[in-house]
C-alpha positions in Angstrom: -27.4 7.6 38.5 -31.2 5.9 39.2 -33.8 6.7 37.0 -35.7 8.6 39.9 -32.5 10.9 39.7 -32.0 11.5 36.4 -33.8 15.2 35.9 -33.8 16.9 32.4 -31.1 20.4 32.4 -33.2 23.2 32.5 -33.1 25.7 29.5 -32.1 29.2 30.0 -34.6 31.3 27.4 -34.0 35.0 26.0 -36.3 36.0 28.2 -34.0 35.7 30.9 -30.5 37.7 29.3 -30.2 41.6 29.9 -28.2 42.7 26.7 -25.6 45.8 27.8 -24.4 48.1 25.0 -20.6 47.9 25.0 -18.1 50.7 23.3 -14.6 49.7 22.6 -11.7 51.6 23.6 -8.5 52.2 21.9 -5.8 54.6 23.9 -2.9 55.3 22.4 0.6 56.4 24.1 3.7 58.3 23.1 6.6 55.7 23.1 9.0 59.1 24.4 11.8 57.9 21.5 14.6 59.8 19.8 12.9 59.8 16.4 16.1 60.7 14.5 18.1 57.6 16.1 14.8 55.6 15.5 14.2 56.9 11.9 17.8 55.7 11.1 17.5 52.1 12.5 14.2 51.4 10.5 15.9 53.1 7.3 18.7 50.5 7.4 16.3 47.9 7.8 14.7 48.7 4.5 18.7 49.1 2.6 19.5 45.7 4.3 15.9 44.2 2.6 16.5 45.8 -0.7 20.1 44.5 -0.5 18.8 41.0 -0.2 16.6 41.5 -2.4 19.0 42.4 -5.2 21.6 39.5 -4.3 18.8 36.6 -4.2 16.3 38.2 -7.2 18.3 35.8 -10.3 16.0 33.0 -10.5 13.7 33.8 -8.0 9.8 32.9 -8.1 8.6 36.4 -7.3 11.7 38.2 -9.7 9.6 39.3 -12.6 6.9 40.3 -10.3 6.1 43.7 -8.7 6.2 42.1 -5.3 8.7 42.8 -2.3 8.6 40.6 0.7 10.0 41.3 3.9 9.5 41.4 7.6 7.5 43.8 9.8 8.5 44.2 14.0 6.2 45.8 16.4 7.3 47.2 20.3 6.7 45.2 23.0 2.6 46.2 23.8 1.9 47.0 20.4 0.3 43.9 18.0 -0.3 43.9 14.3 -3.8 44.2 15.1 -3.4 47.2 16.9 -1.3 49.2 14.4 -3.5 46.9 11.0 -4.7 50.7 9.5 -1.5 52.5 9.6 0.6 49.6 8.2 -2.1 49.1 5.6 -1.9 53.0 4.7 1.6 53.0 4.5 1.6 51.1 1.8 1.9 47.7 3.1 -0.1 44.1 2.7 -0.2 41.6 5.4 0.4 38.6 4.4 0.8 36.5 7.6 1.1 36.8 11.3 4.0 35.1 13.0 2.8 36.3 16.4 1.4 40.1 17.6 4.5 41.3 17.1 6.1 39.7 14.2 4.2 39.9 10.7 5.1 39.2 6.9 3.9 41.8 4.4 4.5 42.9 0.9 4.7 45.8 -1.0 4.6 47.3 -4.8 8.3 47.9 -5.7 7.0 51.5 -6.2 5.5 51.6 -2.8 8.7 50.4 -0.7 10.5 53.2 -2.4 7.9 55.8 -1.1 7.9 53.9 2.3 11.7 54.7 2.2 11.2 58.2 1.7 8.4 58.6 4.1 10.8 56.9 7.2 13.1 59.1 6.0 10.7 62.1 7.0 9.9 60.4 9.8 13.8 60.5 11.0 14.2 64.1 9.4 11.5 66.0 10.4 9.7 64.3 13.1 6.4 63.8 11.1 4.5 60.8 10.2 4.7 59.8 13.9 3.1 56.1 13.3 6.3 55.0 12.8 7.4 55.0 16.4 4.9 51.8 16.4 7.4 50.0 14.1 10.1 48.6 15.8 11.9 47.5 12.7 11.8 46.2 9.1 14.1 42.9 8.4 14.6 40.3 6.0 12.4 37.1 5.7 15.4 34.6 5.8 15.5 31.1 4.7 16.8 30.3 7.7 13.5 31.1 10.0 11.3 29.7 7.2 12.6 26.3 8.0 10.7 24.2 10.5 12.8 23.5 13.7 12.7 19.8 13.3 13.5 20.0 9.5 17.0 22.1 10.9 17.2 19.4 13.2 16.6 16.8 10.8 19.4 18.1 8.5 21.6 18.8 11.5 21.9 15.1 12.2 22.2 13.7 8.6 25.4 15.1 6.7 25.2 12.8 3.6 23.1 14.5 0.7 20.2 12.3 0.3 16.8 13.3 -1.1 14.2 14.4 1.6 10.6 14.6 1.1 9.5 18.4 1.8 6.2 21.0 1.5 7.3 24.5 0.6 4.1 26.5 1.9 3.7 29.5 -0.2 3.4 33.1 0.3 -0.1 33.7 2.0 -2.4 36.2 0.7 -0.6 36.1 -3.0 -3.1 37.1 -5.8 -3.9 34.0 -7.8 -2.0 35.0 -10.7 1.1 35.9 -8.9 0.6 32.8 -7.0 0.0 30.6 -10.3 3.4 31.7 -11.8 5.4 31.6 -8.3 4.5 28.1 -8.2 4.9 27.1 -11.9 8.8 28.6 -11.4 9.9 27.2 -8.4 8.5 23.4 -9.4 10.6 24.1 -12.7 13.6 25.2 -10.4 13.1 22.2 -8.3 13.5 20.1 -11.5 16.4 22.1 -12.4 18.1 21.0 -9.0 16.9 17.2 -9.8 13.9 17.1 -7.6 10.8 15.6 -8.1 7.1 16.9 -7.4 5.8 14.4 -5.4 2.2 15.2 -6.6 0.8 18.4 -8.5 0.9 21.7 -6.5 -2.5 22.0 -3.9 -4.0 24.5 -1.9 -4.9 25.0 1.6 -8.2 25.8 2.3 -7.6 29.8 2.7 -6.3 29.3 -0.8 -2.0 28.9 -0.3 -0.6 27.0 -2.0 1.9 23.9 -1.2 4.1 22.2 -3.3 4.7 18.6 -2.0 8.5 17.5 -3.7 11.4 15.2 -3.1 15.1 17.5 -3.2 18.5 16.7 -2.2 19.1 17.9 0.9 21.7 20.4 0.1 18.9 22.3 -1.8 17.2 23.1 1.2 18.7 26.4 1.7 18.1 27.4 -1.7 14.7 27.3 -1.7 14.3 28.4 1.5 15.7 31.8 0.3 13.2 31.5 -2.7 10.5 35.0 -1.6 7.4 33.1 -2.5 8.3 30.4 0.3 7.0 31.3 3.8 7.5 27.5 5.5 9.4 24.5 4.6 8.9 20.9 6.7 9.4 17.8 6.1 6.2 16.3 4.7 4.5 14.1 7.6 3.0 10.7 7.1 0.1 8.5 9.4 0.8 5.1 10.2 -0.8 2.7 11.9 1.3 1.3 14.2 1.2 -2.9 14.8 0.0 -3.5 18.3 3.0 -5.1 21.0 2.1 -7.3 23.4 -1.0 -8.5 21.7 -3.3 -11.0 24.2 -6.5 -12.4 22.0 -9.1 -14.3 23.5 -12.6 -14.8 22.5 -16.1 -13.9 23.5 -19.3 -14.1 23.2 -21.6 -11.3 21.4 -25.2 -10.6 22.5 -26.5 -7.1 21.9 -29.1 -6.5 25.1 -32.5 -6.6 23.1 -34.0 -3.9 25.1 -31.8 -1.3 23.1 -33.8 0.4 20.7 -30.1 0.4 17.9 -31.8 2.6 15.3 -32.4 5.4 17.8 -28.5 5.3 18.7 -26.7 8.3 18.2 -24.0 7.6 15.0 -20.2 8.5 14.8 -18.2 8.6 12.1 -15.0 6.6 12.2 -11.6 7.9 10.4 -9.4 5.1 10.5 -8.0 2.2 8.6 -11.7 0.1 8.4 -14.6 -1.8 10.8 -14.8 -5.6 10.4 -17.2 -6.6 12.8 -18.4 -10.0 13.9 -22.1 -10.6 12.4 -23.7 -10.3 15.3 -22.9 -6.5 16.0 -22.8 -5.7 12.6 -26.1 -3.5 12.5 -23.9 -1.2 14.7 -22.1 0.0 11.5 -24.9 0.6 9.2 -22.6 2.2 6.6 -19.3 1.1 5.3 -17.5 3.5 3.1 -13.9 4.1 1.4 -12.7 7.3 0.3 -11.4 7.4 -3.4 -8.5 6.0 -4.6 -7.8 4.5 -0.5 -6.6 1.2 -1.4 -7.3 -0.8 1.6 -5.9 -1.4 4.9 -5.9 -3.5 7.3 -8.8 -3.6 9.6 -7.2 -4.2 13.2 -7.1 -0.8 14.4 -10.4 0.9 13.2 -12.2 -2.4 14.4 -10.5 -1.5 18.1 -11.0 2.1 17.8 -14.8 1.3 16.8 -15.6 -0.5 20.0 -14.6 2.0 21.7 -17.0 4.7 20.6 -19.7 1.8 20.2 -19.4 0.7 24.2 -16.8 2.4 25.8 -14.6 0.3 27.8 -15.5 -2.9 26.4 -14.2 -4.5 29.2 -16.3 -4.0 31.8 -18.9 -5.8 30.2 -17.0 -8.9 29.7 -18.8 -10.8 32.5 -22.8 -9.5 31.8 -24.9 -11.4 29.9 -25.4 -8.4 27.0 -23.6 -6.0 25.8 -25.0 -2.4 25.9 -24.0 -0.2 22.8 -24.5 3.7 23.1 -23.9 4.4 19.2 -23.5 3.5 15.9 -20.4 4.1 13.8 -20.4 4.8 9.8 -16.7 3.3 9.2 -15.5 6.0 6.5 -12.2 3.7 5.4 -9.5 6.8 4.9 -6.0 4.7 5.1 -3.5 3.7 2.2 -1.9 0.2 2.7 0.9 2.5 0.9 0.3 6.4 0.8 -0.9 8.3 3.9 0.9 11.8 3.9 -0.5 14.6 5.1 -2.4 16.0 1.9 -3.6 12.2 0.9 -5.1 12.3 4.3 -6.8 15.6 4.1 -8.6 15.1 1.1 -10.0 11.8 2.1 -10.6 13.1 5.9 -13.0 16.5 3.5 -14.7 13.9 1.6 -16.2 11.8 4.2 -17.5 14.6 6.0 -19.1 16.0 2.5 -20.0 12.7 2.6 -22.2 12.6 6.2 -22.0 15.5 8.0 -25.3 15.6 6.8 -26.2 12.2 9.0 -23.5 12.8 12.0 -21.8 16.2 13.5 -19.3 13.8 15.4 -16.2 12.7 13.5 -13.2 10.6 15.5 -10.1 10.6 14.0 -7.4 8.5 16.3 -4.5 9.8 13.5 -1.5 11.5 14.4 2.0 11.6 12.7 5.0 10.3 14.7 6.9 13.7 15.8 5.9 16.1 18.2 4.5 19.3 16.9 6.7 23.0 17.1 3.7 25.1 18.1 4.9 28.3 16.4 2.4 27.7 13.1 -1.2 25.5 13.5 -0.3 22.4 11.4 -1.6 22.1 8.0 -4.1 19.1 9.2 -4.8 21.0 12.1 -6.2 23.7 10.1 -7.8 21.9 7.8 -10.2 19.8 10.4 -10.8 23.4 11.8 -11.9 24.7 8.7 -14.2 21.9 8.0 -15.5 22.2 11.6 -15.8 25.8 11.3 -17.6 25.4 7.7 -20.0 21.9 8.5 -20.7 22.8 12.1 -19.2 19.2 13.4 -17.0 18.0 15.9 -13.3 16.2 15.2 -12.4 14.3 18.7 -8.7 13.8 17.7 -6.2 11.3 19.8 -3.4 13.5 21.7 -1.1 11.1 19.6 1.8 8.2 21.3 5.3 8.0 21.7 7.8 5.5 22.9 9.8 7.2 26.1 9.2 4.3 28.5 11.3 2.4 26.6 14.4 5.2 27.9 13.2 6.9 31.0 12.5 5.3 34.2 9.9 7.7 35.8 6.6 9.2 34.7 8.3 12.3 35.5 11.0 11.9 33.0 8.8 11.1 30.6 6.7 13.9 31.2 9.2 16.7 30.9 10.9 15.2 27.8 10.1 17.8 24.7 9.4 14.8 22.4 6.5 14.3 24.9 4.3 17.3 23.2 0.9 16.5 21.1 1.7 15.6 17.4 -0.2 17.1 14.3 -3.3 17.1 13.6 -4.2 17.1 17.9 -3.4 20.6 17.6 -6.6 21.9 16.0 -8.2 24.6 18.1 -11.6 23.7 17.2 -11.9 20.0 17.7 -11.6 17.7 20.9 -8.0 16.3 21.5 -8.1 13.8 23.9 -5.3 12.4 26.2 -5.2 8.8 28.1 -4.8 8.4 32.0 -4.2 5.0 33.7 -7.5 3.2 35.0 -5.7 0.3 36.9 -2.4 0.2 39.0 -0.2 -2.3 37.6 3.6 -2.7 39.5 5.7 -2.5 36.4 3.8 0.2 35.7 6.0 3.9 35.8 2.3 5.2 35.5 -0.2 4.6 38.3 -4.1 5.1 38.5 -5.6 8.4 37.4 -1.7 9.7 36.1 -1.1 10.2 33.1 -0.4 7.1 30.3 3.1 6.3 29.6 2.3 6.9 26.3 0.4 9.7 26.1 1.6 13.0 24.6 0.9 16.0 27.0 0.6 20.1 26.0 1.1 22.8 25.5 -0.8 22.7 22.2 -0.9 25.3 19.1 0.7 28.6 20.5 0.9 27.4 24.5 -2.5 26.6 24.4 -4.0 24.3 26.5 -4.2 20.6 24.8 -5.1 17.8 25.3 -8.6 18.7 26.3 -10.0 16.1 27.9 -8.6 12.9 28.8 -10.2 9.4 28.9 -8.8 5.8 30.9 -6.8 3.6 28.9 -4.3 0.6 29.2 -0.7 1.4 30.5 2.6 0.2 28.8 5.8 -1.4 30.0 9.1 -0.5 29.5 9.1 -3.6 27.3 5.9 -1.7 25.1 4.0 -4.9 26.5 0.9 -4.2 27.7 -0.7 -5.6 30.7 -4.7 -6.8 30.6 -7.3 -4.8 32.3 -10.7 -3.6 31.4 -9.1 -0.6 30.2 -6.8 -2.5 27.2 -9.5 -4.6 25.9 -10.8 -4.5 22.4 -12.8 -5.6 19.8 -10.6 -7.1 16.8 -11.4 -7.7 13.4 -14.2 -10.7 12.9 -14.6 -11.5 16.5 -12.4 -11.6 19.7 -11.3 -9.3 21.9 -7.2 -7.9 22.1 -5.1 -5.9 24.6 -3.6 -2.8 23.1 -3.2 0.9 24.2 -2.6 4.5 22.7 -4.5 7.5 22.5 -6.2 5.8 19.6 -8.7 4.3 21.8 -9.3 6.9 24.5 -9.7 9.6 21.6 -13.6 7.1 20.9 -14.2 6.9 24.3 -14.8 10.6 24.5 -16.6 10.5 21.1 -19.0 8.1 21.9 -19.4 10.9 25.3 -20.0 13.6 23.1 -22.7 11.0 21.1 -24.3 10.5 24.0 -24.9 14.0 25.2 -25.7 15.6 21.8 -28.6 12.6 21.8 -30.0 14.3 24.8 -29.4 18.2 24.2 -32.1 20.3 21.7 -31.5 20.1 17.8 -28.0 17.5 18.6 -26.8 20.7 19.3 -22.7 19.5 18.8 -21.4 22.8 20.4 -24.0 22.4 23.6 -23.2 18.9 23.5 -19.4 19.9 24.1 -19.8 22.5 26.2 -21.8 20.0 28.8 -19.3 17.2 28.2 -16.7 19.7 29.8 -18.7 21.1 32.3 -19.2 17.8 34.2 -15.1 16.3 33.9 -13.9 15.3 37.1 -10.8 17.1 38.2 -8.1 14.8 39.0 -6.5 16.9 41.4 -7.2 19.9 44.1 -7.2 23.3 43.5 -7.7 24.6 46.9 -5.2 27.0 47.2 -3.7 26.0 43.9 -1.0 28.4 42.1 -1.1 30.1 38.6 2.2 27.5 37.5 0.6 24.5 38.7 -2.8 25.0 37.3 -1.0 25.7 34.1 1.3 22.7 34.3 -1.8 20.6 35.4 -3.8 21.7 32.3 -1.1 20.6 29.9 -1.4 17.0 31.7 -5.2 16.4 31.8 -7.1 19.2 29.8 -10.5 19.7 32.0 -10.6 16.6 33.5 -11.6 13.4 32.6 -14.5 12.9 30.6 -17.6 11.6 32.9 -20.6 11.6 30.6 -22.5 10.1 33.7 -22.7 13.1 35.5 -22.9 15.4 32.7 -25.8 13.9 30.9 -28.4 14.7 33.2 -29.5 16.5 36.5 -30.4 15.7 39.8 -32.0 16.4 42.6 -28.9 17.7 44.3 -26.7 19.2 40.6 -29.0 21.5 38.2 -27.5 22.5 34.9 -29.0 25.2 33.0 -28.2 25.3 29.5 -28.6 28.3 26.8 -26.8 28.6 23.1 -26.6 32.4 21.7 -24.2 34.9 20.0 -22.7 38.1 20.9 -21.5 40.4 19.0 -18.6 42.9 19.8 -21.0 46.0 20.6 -23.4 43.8 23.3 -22.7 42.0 26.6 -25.1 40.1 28.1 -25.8 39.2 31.7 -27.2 35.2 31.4 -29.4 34.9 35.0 -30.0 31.1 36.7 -31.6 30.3 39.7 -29.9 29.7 43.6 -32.6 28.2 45.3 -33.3 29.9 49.3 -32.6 26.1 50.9 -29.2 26.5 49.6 -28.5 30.4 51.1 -30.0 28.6 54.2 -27.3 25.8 54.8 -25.4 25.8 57.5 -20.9 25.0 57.1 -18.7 26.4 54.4 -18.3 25.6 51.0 -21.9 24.1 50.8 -22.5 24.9 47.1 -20.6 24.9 44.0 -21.2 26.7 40.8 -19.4 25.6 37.5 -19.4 27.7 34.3 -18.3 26.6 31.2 -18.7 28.5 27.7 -17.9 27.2 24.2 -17.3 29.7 21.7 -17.0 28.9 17.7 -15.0 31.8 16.4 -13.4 32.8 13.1 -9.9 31.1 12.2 -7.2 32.5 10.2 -3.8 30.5 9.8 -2.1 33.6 8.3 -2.4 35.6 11.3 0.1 33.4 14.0 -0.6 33.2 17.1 -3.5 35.4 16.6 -4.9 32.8 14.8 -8.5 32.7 16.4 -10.6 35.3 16.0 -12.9 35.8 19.2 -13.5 34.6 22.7 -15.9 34.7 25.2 -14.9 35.7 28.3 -17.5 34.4 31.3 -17.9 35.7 35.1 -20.4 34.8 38.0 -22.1 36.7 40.0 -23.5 36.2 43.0 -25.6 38.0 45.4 -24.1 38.5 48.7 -25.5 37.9 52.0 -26.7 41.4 51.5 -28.5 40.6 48.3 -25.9 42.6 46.7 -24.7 41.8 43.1 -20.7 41.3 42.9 -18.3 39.1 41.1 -17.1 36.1 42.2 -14.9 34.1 39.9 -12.2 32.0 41.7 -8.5 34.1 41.5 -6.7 31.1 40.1 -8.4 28.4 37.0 -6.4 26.4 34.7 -9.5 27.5 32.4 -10.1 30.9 32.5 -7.8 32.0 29.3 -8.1 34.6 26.7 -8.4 33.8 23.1 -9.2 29.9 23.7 -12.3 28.2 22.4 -14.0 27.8 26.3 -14.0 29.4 29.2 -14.4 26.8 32.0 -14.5 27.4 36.3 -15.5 26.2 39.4 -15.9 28.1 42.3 -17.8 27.2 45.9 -19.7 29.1 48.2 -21.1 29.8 51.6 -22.7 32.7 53.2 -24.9 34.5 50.2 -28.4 35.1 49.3 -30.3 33.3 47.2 -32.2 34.5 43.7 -30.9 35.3 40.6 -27.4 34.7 40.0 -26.0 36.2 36.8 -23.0 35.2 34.6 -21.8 38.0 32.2 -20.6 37.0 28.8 -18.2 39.6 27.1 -17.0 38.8 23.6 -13.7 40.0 22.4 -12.2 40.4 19.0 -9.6 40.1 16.9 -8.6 42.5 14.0 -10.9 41.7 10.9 -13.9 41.0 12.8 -17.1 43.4 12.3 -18.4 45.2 15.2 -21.7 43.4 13.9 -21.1 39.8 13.3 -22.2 37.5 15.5 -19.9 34.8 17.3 -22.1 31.7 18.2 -21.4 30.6 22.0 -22.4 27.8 24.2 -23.1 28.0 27.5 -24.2 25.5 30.8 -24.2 26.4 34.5 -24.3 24.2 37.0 -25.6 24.5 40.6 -24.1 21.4 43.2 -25.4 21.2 46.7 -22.1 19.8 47.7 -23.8 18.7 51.1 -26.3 16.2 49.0 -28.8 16.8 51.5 -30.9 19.2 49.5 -33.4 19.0 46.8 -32.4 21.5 44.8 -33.6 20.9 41.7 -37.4 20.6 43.5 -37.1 24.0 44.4 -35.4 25.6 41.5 -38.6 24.4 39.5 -40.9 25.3 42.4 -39.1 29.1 43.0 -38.8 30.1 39.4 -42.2 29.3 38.4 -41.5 28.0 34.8 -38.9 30.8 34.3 -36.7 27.5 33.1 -37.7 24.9 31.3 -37.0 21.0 30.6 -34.7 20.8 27.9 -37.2 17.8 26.2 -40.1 20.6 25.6 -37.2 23.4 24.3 -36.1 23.4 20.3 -33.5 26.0 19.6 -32.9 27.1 15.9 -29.9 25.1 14.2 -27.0 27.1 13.0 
């Protein structure tokens, strides 16, 4: 885009949101059950727990302790949420949610007994009619507290070798109970001739882990311990050596007319920067995290130019190269020691460290297996908490794998399970990005614009949507050899450029996006910056006439869209965005207006303009509560006014983006045949169990207006028909949250 096209967004101010009171409903039915048969089914459930609990309580963690642990199961259409207050007053604690149907609680040994007694009135007497909300009461077993690819894992090795495992605890314990679970089952893991691996941690909600080495015929045993709720095999980062490797030199001139101090800076996870001397002043900061004993410096040096000038290779033949940010290189790899909880304390303090100097963090880390999507991983839940807490941005790669080496076709590849997003690319709060092809190479299975033969795919955490975006990258052979292009070119350490690919570098590209954008929105505004980064992707297919399946099957390949910071980053005289950042709390709507201009309700043809919404919420997170593990979303609609100047709704019937309980809200939808004025998108929040009816959920939101007929100055006449009702987001300063 020419600088005589690039127009600053327009800010949407409070001036121009209608707040709506809003009284939620709750309606509950009969379930028309037989409450004797019922009543009996649920009392067995409780025998069949307190039989269990009897056989395994010699040598348990929780046996001296006035604890029970066991199993709650909901109806289909009921949710823990839903039934929290009678489960509560019954006597019961939740501890976890599996999913809205399944949760783990605990009781006083004194309280299951009177929860015995009151089912049995319940099956008796036909009082205390909650209960036909509970399908059943059931054992925790070992069994289903054992990760699917730890079962798998001992499945396919017979021989009793040691295995290196974290045994998550009990959420929700109180600390002393907690304290003395944990100091009984590291003795009984002694007892059995394991080894702690390290001392006992917690998680940031305050479970604990214990991270140990135990035969593998002790598994079961501890599984069946009360105070476990998960055991998985501990996970580990590498770096991986690049195949196929292609060095060549180059020279390095920074193009003088960049002003380097007034670049926006990311923050670069990875194994170390070692550039060259003459774009050394774009890393400013060189940091290791403590006791990190070095690495080697190939792959953060790679993953460095990336965010620093995006596909590198592209400027190969200019005179100067043309840097868009800086990097602080935050040095978080072992040459020995990079499991999961080395890497999350080193990953917590660099951003203590400077999220005080950058909100954008990339982190092109991923363990080798595929993740199960029943619980958010531990690292996943970590990077949201410190997103949630600093109010910064984790761009995370989608992670690799190695199927072109055993399937023929892209199709193959992508309906292989091992294909799904690997830990930590499943955090719901952060960025994950995936890597498409940017040149057609004949040996390639992938061609342009598909999806990378190495790229992991969704569904994410919980059959969410992931990756998020995606970026181009290099493709692979079958022979993990990797052909040149501008798209596989990088900087390596001390000078010289490399061929390599992975999600490692595509994961930067889209950082150094998001840099770029939060240099240009009010206050670096990270969530604004995010939310406009996804409102201009280019969709790499068609929905016209697109089905519910294939938008969903299309979302798991490519996110939104490919990342196009070009188009997002500004305006034009034929695309208007209008930005606005707010909250909303569970007893307001609000009805956000922007601005159709009358040259546009005048064109003649269909389909001449296009509206796209997207809206980034930052809600609450809790990893105890499953599936249900965010607390809020923000559910967007559009409005229009008809050829009759009538208000209606007019949201496309099919999106790969319009889904409850994620993090955005994101549509396109074109038009013909309407007046034009005021438009109006409504914003509804919605809650999850836990939430206030007054706390306020911070949201992010940008419209944009497209004259698909580029013959229109629309932006002219916005600014000319509103009168100053929007302004240039250069004179507007929002407050920081």
């Amino acid at each position: 885009m020419d600088n005589d096209n690039q127009k600053q967004h327009l800010w949407i101010p409070f001036e121009e949101v209608q707040e709506i009171p809003k009284k939620p409903m709750k309606i509950t039915e009969e379930r028309g059950i037989d409450h004797s048969e019922h009543g009996s089914k649920l009392s067995q459930g409780l025998l069949d727990i307190m039989s269990a609990y009897e056989k395994f309580k010699a040598g348990d963690s929780l046996s001296d302790e006035d604890i029970m642990v066991f199993k709650l199961v909901l109806p289909e259409g009921e949710t823990v949420a839903g039934q929290q207050k009678f489960i509560e007053d019954e006597g019961m604690k939740i501890n976890a949610v599996k999913d809205s149907r399944h949760a783990i609680v605990t009781s006083s040994k004194s309280m299951f007994d009177r929860l015995r007694g009151r089912v049995g009135t319940y099956k008796d007497k036909n009082k205390l009619k909650g209960y036909q909300y509970i399908e059943g009461f059931e054992r925790y077993t070992g069994d289903e507290k054992q990760a699917s690819s730890l079962k798998r894992y001992l499945d396919q090795h017979k021989e009793d070798f040691s295995i290196d495992i974290q045994m998550m605890f009990i959420p929700h314990l109180s600390k002393e109970i907690q304290l003395k679970a944990v100091t009984k089952l590291g003795e009984k893991i002694r007892r059995i001739e394991g080894k702690l691996q390290r001392e006992p941690y917690e998680l940031s909600d305050g479970t604990a882990v214990i991270r140990a080495l135990v035969p593998m015929s002790s598994i079961s045993d501890l599984a069946d311990d009360a105070a476990v709720y998960r055991i998985e095999q501990t996970a580990f980062f590498q770096i991986m050596t690049p195949s196929g490797l292609s060095p060549f030199s180059g020279a390095f001139k920074i193009d003088p007319t960049i002003d380097i101090d007034s670049l926006p800076t990311v923050a670069v996870l990875d194994t170390g920067v070692d550039f060259p001397v003459q774009l050394e002043e774009l890393v400013p900061i060189h940091w290791e995290a403590t006791n990190c004993n070095g690495h080697e410096h190939y792959h953060g040096t790679g993953v460095a130019s990336k965010v620093i000038f995006s596909h590198i290779g592209l400027q190969l033949t200019n005179e100067y190269l043309v840097p868009r940010a800086k990097v602080i290189d935050c040095k978080i790899y072992d040459q020995h020691n990079n499991s999961v909880d080395a890497m999350i304390e080193r990953i917590r303090e660099a951003v203590e460290n400077f999220s005080s100097i950058t909100s954008i963090f990339n982190l092109s880390s991923n363990i080798q297996r595929p993740i199960e999507g029943d619980e958010l991983s531990i690292m996943g839940y970590e990077l949201d908490v410190l997103m949630s807490k600093f109010k910064i941005k984790f761009v995370i790669s989608a992670g690799n794998h190695e199927l072109v080496t055993c399937c023929s076709t892209l199709e193959e590849i992508l309906e292989d399970d091992d294909a799904r997003i690997a830990e930590p690319a499943d955090a719901m709060l952060g960025i994950t990005v995936g890597s498409i092809v940017g040149a057609n190479h004949a040996q390639s299975v992938s061609k342009l614009n598909e999806v990378a033969p190495y790229s992991r795919i969704g569904p994410g955490f919980a059959g969410f949507y992931k990756p998020d975006l995606v970026a181009f990258g290099a493709t692979q052979y079958s022979d993990k050899s990797i052909p040149r292009d501008p798209f596989s070119i990088i900087l390596s350490p001390g000078g010289g450029f490399l061929s390599d690919c992975g999600t490692s570098y595509t994961a930067p590209v889209v950082a150094g996006d998001l840099a770029e954008l939060s240099s240009i929105v009010p206050d670096n505004d990270v969530l604004l910056a995010q939310a406009l980064l996804y409102n201009g992707t280019q969709q790499l297919w068609s929905t016209k006439k697109i089905s519910k399946e294939e938008a969903e099957y299309i979302g798991n390949l490519y996110g939104r869209g490919i990342s196009a910071p070009h188009i997002s980053k500004y305006s034009s005289p034929h695309r208007v965005s209008f930005l606005r950042t707010g909250s909303l709390n569970r007893l307001t709507k609000q009805r956000v207006k922007f601005h159709v201009p009358t040259v546009q309700a005048q064109a003649s043809g269909n389909n001449t303009t296009r509206v796209t919404i997207t809206c980034i919420t930052d809600p609450p997170i809790d990893k105890t509560k499953g599936s249900d593990y965010l607390g809020a979303y923000v559910r967007a609609s559009v409005h229009k006014l008809d050829k009759n100047g009538k208000n209606v709704g007019a949201n496309p019937k099919v999106s790969d983006n319009m889904n409850k309980w994620d993090t955005c809200y994101h549509f396109s939808n074109t038009f013909s045949g309407f007046s034009a004025g005021s438009w109006e998108v409504w914003l509804e929040l919605f809650t999850r169990w836990g939430i206030e009816n007054d706390d306020e959920i911070p949201y992010a939101l940008v419209v944009t207006v497209e004259d698909l007929t580029q013959t229109n100055n629309i932006y002219s006449e916005i600014i000319r028909e509103t009168a100053g009702r929007f302004q240039p987001i250069n004179n507007v300063r929002i407050k920081v949250r």
